[in-house]
C-alpha angles and dihedrals in degrees: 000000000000124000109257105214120181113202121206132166139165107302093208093055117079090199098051084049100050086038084054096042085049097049089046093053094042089047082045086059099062090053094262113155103238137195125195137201111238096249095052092049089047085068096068120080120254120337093327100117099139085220162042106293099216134166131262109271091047097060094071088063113086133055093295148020120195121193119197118202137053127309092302104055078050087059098045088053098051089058083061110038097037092077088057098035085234109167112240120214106201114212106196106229094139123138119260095279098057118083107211096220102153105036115099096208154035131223086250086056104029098092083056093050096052095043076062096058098055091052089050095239106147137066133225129254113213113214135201124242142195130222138185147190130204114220110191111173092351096301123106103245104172133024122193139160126202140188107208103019152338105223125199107191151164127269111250084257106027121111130241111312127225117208129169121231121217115173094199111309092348131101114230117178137306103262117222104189154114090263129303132239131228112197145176125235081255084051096048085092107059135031083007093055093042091057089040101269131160118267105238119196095241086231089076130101111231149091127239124216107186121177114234101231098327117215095234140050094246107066134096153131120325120195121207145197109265093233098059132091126244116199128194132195121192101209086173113127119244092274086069105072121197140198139203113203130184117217094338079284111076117047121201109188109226126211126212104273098030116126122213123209121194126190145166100277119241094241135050134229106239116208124191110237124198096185090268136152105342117238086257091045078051093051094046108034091039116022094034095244097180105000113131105237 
């Protein structure tokens, strides 16, 4: 049977998209069974897609998805290819300001890579995920599942927010900030470092809570057990409008009195690995660990 490959890149970028529309002709050509994005079909002239167009929802079902683009066309695809347990292979054809941290390839490698795959010469990386659910007078009104982080956050004009912090059964402090960020070990790179929060090696099993910007001097990240529960509660009044976003790509507006519980998610995000850059190499060569400025 055939390899089924869906093919997906930033819509908004014309070289992730020829670089997309490249790699899917070429994967087509060694009798792979592949599926495109539509805006990735829509880049070949006339009717010469070398595929099945197919939505969204349905790319993440076959053997491989790949996403071509920076870190956030990764994290679109693994709302998509999570469900399914599909493995991602990330191609980095971002702009200059994105960083490329969690894709494995580059359009200059990414022949060989996949060369690779239909040997079967790679492994898989399992990911953490976290997941939430929004309880609002005492019914679930909103489910959602990231892979770098769950924000709740304030609106552009909205005041301070107060939440309240619960680690399972037990009360851990009454939160003054802008939001506050609960993040996986994949996701200690990017919002949580942003906001001073601790790098995490993503094989580790934990779950980060970092403060935005707390309102006090004693305050700061708290790292769980990925098997416990955190629990918000947002006790602002109705001026101070919040926000719950998924992944900087996915908003959920909150209301005063909802409680929020976040816990490790039942599935895991799979990412094709070819022995690549190590997670450190990642942290110097990309993100300047160590570099004097």
């Amino acid at each position: 049977m055939p390899l089924q490959v869906g093919f997906m890149a930033n819509p908004s970028r014309p070289a992730a998209l020829d670089c997309a529309a490249e790699l899917a002709r070429w994967m087509a050509q060694t009798g792979a069974s592949v599926r495109l994005q539509r805006e990735v079909a829509e880049h070949y002239p006339g009717d010469q897609a070398p595929g099945e167009v197919v939505e969204e929802e349905e790319l993440g079902r076959g053997d491989c998805l790949v996403a071509v683009g920076g870190d956030g066309t990764l994290l679109a695809a693994t709302r998509v290819a999570e469900p399914h347990g599909t493995p991602i292979l990330g191609v980095h054809a971002g702009g200059p300001a994105s960083f490329g941290f969690m894709t494995e390839t580059t359009p200059a490698l990414a022949r060989e890579a996949f060369e690779r795959l239909l040997r079967g010469d790679y492994h898989i990386n399992e990911r953490l995920m976290v997941a939430c659910r929004v309880r609002r007078g005492g019914e679930t009104v909103g489910e959602f599942s990231a892979l770098n982080e769950l924000v709740i956050s304030k609106a552009a004009l909205a005041r301070m927010l107060r939440m309240r912090i619960w680690v399972e059964e037990t009360f851990i402090a009454t939160y003054g900030a802008d939001g506050i960020i609960v993040a996986t070990p994949t996701g200690s790179t990017a919002y949580n470092l942003a906001a001073g929060g601790p790098l995490v090696h993503p094989t580790v099993q934990v779950i980060l809570l970092t403060p935005i910007c707390p309102h006090t001097l004693n305050v700061r990240s708290l790292i769980v057990g990925d098997r416990e529960m955190i629990q918000v509660q947002i006790e602002t009044d109705r001026r101070d409008e919040a926000l719950l976003t998924v992944d900087g790509q996915v908003g959920f507006e909150l209301e005063p009195g909802d409680r929020v519980e976040f816990y490790r998610a039942p599935h895991s995000a799979r990412m094709i690995a070819l022995d690549g850059a190590s997670f450190y190499q990642k942290l110097h060569t990309r993100l300047g660990l160590g570099e004097r400025f």
